[in-house]
C-alpha positions in Angstrom: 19.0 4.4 -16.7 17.4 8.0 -16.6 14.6 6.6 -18.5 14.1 3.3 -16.9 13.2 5.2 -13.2 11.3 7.6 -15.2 9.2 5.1 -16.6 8.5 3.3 -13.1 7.6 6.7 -11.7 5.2 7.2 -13.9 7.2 10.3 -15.4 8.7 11.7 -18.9 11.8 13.9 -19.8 9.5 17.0 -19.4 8.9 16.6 -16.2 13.1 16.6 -14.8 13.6 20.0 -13.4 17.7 18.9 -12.6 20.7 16.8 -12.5 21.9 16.0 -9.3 25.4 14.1 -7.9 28.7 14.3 -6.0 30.8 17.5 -7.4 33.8 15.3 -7.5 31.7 13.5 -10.2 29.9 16.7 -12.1 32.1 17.2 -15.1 32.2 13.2 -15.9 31.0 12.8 -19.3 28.2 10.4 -18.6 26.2 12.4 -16.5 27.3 15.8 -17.8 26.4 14.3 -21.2 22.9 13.1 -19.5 22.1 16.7 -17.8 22.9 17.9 -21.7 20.4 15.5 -23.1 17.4 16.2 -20.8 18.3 20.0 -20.8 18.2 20.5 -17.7 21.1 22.1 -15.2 23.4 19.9 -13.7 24.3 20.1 -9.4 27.1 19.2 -7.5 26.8 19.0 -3.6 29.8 18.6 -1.5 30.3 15.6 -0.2 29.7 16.6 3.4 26.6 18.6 2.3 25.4 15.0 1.1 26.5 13.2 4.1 24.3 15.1 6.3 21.1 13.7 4.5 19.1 10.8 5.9 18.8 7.9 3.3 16.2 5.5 3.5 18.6 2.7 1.4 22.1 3.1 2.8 25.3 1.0 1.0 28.7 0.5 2.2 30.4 1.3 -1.3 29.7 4.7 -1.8 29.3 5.2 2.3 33.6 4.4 1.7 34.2 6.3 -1.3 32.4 9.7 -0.6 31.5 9.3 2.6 28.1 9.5 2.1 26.0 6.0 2.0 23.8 7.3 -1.2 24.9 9.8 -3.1 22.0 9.1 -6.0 19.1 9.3 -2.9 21.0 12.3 -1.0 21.5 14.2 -3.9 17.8 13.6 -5.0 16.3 14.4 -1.9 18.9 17.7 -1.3 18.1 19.4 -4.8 14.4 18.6 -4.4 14.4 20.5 -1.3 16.3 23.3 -2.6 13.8 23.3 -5.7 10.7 24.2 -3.1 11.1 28.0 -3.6 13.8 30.6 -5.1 15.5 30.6 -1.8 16.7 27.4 -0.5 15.7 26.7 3.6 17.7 25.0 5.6 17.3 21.0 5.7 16.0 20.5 9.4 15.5 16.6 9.0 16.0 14.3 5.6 14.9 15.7 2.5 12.9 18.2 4.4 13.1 22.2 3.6 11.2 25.6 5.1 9.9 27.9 2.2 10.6 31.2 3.3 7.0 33.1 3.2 5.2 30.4 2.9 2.1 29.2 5.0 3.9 25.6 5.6 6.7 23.4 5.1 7.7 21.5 1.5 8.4 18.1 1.6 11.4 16.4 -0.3 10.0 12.5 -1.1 11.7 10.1 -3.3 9.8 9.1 -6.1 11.9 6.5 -7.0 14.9 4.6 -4.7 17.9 4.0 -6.0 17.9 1.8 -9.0 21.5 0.3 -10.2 22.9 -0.8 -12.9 26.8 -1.6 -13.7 27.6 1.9 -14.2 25.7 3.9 -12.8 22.9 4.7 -9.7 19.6 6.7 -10.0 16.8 7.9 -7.8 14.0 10.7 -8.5 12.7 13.0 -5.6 10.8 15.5 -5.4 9.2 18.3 -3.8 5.7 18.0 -2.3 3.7 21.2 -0.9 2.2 20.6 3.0 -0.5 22.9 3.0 -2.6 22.1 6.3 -6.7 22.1 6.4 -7.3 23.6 10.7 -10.5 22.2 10.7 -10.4 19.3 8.3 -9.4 15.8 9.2 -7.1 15.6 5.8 -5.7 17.3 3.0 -5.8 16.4 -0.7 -3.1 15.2 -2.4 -0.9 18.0 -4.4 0.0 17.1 -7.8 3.4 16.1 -8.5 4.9 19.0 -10.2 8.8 17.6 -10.8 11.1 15.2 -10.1 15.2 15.4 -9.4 17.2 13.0 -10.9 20.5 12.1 -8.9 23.5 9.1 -9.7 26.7 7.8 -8.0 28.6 5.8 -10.9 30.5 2.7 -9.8 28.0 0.5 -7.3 27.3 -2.6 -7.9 24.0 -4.0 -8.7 21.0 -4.2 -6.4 17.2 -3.7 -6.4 15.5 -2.1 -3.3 12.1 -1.6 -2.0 10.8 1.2 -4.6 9.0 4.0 -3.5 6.6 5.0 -5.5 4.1 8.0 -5.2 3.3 10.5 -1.7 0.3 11.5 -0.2 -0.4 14.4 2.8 -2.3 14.0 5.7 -2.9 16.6 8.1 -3.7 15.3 11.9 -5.2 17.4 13.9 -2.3 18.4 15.6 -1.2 20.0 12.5 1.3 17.3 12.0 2.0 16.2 8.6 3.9 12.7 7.1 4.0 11.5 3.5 2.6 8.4 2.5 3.1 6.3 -0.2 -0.3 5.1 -1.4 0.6 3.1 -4.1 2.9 0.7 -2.5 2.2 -2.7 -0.9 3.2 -6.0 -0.2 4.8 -7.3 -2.9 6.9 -5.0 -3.7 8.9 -6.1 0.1 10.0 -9.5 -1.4 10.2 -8.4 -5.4 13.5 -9.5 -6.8 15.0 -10.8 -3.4 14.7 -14.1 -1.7 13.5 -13.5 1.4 10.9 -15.5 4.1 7.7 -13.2 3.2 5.8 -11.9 5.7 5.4 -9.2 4.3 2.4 -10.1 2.1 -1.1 -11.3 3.0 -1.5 -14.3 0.7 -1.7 -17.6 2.3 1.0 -19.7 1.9 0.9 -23.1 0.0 -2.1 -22.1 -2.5 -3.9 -22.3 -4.5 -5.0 -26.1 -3.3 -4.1 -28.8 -5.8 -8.2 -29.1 -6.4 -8.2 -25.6 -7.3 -5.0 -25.4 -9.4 -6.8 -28.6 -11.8 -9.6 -26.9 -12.7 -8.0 -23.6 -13.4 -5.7 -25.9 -16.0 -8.7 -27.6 -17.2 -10.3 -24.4 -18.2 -7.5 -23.7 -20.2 -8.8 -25.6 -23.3 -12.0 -23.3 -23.1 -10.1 -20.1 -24.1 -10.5 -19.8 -27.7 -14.2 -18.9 -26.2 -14.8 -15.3 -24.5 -15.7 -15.4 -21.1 -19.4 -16.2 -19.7 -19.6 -15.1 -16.4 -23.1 -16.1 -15.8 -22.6 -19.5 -14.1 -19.7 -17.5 -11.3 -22.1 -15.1 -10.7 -24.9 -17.4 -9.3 -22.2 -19.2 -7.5 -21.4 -16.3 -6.2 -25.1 -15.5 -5.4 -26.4 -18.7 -4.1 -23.0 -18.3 -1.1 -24.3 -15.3 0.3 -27.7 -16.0 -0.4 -28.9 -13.0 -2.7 -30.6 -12.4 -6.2 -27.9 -12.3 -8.9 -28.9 -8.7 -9.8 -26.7 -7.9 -6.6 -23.4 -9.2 -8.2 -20.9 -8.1 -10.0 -17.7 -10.3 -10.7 -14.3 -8.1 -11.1 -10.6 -8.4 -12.0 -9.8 -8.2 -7.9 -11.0 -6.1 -5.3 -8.4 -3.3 -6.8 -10.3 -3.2 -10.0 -13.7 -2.7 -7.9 -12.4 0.4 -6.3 -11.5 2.0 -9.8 -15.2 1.4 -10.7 -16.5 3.2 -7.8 -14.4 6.3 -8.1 -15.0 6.6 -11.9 -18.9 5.2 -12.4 -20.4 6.7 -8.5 -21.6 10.8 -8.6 -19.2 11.5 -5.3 -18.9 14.7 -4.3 -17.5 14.5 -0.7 -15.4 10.7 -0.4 -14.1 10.0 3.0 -11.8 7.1 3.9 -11.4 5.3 7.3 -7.4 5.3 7.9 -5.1 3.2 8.5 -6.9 1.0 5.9 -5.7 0.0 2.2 -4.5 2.6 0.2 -6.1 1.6 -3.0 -9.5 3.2 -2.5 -7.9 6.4 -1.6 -5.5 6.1 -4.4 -8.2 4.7 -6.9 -10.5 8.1 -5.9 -7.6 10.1 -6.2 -6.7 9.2 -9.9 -10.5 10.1 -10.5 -9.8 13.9 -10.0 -11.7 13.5 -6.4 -10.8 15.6 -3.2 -10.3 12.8 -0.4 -10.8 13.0 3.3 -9.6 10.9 6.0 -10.9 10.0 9.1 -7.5 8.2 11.6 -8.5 6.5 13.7 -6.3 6.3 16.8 -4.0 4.4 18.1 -4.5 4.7 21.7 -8.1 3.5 20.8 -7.0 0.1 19.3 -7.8 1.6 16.1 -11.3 1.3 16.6 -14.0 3.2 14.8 -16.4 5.7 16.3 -18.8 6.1 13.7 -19.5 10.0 15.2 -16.0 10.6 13.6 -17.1 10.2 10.0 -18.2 13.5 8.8 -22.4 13.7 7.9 -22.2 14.9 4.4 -19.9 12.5 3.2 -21.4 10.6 0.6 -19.2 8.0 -0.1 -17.2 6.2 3.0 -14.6 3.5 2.7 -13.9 1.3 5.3 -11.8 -2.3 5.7 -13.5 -5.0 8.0 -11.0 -6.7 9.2 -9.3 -3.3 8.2 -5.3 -3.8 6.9 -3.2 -3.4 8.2 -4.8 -2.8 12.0 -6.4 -6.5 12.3 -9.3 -4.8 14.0 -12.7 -6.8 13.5 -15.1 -3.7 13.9 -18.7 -4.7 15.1 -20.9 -4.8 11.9 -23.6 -2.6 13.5 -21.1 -0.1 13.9 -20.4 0.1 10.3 -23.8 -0.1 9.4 -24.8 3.0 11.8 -22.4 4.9 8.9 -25.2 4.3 6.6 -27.1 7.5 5.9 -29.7 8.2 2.9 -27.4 9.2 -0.2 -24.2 7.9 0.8 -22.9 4.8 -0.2 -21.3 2.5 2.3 -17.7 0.4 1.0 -16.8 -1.9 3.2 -13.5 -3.7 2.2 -14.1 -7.5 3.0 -10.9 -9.1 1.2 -10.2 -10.4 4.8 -13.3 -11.7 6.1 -13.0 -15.1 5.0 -10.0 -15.6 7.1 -12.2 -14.5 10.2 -13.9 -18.0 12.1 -17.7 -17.8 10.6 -17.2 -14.7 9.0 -18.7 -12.8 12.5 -19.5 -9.1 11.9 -19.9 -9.7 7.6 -22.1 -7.5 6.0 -22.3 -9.4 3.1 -25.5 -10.6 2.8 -27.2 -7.5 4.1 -30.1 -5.8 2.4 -31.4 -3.8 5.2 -28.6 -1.6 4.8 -29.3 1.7 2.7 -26.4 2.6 0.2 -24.3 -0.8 1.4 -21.6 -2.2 -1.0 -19.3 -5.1 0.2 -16.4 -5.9 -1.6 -14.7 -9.5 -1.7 -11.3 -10.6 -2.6 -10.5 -13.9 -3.6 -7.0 -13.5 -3.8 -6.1 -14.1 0.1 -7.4 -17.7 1.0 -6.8 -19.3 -2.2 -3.9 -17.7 -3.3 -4.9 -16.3 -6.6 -3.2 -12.6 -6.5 -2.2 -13.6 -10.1 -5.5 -14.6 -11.5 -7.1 -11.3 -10.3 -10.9 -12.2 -9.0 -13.3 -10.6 -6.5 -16.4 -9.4 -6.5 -19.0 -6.9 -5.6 -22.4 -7.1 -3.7 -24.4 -4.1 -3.9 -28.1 -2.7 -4.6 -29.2 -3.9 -8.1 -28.7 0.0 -9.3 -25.1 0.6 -8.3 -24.5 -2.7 -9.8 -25.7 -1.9 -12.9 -23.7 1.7 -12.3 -19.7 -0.2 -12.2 -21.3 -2.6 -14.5 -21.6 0.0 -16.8 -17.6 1.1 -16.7 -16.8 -1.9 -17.0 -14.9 -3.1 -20.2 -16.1 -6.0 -22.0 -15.0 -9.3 -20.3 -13.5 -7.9 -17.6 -12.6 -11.2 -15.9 -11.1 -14.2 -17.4 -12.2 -18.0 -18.0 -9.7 -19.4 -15.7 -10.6 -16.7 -12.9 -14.7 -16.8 -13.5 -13.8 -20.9 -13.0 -11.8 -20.3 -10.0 -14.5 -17.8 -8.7 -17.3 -20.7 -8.8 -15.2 -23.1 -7.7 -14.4 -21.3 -4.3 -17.9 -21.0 -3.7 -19.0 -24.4 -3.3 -19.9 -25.9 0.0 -16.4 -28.0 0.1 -14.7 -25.0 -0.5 -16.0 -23.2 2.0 -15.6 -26.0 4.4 -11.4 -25.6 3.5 -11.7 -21.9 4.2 -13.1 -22.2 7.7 -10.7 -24.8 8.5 -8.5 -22.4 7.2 -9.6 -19.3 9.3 -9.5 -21.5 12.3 -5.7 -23.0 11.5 -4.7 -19.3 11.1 -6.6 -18.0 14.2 -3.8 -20.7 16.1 -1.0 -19.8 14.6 -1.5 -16.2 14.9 -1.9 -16.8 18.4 1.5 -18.0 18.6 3.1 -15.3 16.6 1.5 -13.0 19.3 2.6 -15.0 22.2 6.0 -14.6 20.9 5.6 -11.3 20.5 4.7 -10.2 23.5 8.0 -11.4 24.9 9.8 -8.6 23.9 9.6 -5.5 25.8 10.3 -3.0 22.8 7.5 -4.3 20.9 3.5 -3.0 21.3 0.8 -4.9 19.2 -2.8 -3.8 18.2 -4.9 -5.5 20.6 -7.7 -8.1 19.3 -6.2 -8.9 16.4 -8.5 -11.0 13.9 -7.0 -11.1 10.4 -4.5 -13.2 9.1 -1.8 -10.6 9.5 -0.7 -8.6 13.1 0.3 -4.6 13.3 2.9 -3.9 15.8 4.8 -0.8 16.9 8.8 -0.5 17.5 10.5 2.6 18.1 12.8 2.6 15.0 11.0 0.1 13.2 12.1 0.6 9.8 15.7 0.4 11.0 14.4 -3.0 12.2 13.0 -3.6 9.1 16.3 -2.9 7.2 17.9 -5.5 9.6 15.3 -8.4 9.0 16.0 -7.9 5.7 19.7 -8.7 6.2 18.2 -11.8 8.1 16.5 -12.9 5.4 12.6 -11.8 6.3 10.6 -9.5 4.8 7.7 -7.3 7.0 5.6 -4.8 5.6 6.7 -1.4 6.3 3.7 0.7 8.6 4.6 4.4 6.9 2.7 3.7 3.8 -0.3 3.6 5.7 -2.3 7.0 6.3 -2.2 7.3 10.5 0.8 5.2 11.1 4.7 6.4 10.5 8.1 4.7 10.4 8.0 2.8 13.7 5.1 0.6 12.7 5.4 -2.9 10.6 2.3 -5.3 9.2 3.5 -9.0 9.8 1.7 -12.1 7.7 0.5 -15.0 9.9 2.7 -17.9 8.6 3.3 -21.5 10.1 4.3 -22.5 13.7 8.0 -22.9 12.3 8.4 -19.8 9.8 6.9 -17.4 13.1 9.9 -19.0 15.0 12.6 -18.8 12.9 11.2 -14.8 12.1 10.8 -14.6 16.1 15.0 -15.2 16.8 15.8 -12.8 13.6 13.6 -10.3 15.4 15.6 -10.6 18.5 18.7 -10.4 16.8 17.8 -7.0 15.1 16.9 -5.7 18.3 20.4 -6.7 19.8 21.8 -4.9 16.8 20.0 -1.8 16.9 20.9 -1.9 21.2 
């Protein structure tokens, strides 16, 4: 079981600094035996000592037997804490610890949740260093230096939301909140069967058209992929030279290319927005800043905040998980000589006639747009998107790129969704969900303890509730899944991303939501 969270953390033995669980269960041979095996000292906190930690993934068995309702994530998060210095501070809220001396706080995260089996509960925490930037709009993200392993033997089996990696921004009020870059939708709804609304695919796709000619390319694929004939689709649809194309394995695999293939030397990211940029340019050894933008201004951009020698700036149009439809001049004022413009796309063609695109702009020095195909038509599992860019940053992520990066049935989808029939369906589309998230708003905005971004134009809403991931928790119960807000650079725990779904999912989720609130009083 040790291993197993190890591996989804991303981690080894080496990297366990300690054992952690109840005292009452220390000297049990199963997890003395496993403290043995990874060679590494073995804790036991008192059950009150436990009890007095925040857990983001409470259960009533071990809440009964100890008193404390997870000992694997209290234990983890209370000897991670203790692991920030020699000295031990005192916890002042969960999983949080003052290092005596130091210039800041340190940060107790879980890495992992806890993961059960039959015998036996895991979770990995660990420590993360705050060390805040006065003058800078973010800080870079500290290595992960160790992780604490704790267990509570005897619950029964379940599977969690996991929690996977933490990042550290620095606001300038000197406040700081960890963020979990690496985790999105999907992983609200893996492994339970819940009403999704947590993820941004549309429902009911791909289209029956589009599923039959996926199948039919599936007698082509004894032959390697030619993505000649996508990449002039793709051209002749927004009207440029095919030189300006590149076809990739999804958006995500785009923003690898640009971190790994573009000379950066001062990145900056537009916040709340996706987190794969910043993680992608984070993996590539680069120093990231953010710019947040605010939530008393609607989350709307003021190019003057984006620093003048950044070279490379990321931004989303309609950005996730705000639903803010910046003006496209107001992107394209970010364009300076020598820095490359991102703007993240992978909503636009849920937007009514695409207003503010940038996509077929070549008056715009250093612009690249990326395009998802996964949200309209339902192909998250197909993994397609595409780049348009100047010819010589094109050939640049062309160049780290591996050999057929996209596959026969995705290139066919990819030329598919650009014909005109096609892109008649996706309009109708963007209209149909401009309707129904009109409704889910309307609904909405019947409840007093709930504030949404304003001018929402994606298929998805951001709202605020004090407490919201205790309302999240509660949904869950209900049977809905919404995206938790924290993940997201700029926003914390009382913010949740819902998916525009149909008149009668939104008010079905509308009556759950008022019964959460009635339980949370």
């Amino acid at each position: 079981m040790v291993d197993a969270v190890l591996r989804e953390a991303g981690l080894t033995r080496a990297a366990v600094r300690s054992l952690a669980t109840v005292d009452a269960r220390a000297a049990e041979p199963g997890v003395a035996g496993a403290a043995a095996e990874l060679g590494v000292p073995l804790r036991g906190f008192a059950a009150g000592e436990l009890a007095a930690v925040s857990v983001p993934h409470p259960s009533a068995l071990p809440l009964a037997a100890t008193g404390t309702p997870s000992v694997a994530e209290a234990a983890a998060l209370l000897s991670a804490g203790m692991g920030a210095s020699a000295t031990a501070g005192a916890t002042e809220s969960p999983g949080v610890t003052e290092s005596p001396g130091a210039a800041g706080a340190s940060r107790a995260v879980l890495l992992v949740p806890k993961r059960k089996s039959r015998r036996v509960t895991c979770a990995i925490a660990t420590c993360v260093p705050v060390c805040p930037h006065e003058h800078a709009p973010g800080v870079r993200l500290l290595p992960l230096a160790h992780g604490y392993i704790a267990g509570e033997p005897g619950s029964p089996p379940t599977i969690p939301t996991p929690h996977t990696t933490a990042a550290m921004d620095t606001h300038t009020h000197a406040h700081t909140d960890a963020h979990d870059l690496r985790h999105h939708g999907d992983a609200e709804v893996r492994d339970e069967k819940l009403i999704d609304l947590a993820v941004n695919v549309r429902t009911n796709t791909p289209p029956d058209w589009l599923r039959k000619r996926i199948a039919d390319s599936l007698t082509g694929l004894a032959a390697y992929p030619d993505g000649r004939a996508a990449r002039a689709a793709v051209a002749v649809r927004h009207d440029l030279p095919t030189g300006r194309v590149l076809l990739t394995a999804g958006a995500a695999e785009a923003f690898v290319l640009l971190a790994r293939a573009l000379p950066v030397r001062r990145p900056v990211v537009v916040h709340p927005q996706f987190t794969e940029p910043e993680a992608a340019l984070r993996d590539a050894g680069h120093e990231v800043g953010r710019v947040l933008l605010r939530a008393e201004d609607g989350f709307r951009l003021d190019p003057a905040a984006v620093p003048e020698d950044a070279d490379l700036v990321v931004i989303g149009n309609p950005t996730n998980p705000t639903s803010v439809l910046h003006p496209a001049e107001s992107i394209a004022a970010l364009a300076r000589p020598g820095r490359t413009l991102v703007v993240d796309e992978a909503f636009m063609d849920a937007v009514p006639g695409e207003r503010e695109s940038l996509a077929g702009r070549t008056d715009v020095p250093g612009l690249v747009v990326l395009r998802s195909l996964t949200k309209t038509w339902g192909l998250a599992g197909l993994r397609i998107g595409y780049v348009l860019a100047e010819p010589e940053t094109i050939a640049l992520l062309e160049g780290a790129q591996p050999l057929w990066p996209v596959s026969t049935p995705a290139l066919v989808a990819a030329e598919a969704c650009m014909s005109p029939a096609a892109l008649a369906e996706a309009e109708h589309g963007a209209h149909r969900i401009a309707v129904e998230r009109a409704h889910l708003l309307a609904g909405l905005a019947e409840f007093d303890e709930v504030r949404t971004v304003a001018g929402a134009e994606g298929p998805f809403v951001l709202l605020r509730i004090d407490g919201a991931d205790a309302i999240r928790d509660r949904l869950r119960l209900l049977g809905f899944a919404a995206r938790r807000g924290d993940t997201f650079p700029g926003l914390d725990r009382n913010w949740l991303r819902l998916a525009v779904r149909d008149r009668a999912t939104t008010n079905r989720f509308l009556q759950a939501l008022d019964q959460a609130l009635l339980l949370g009083g």
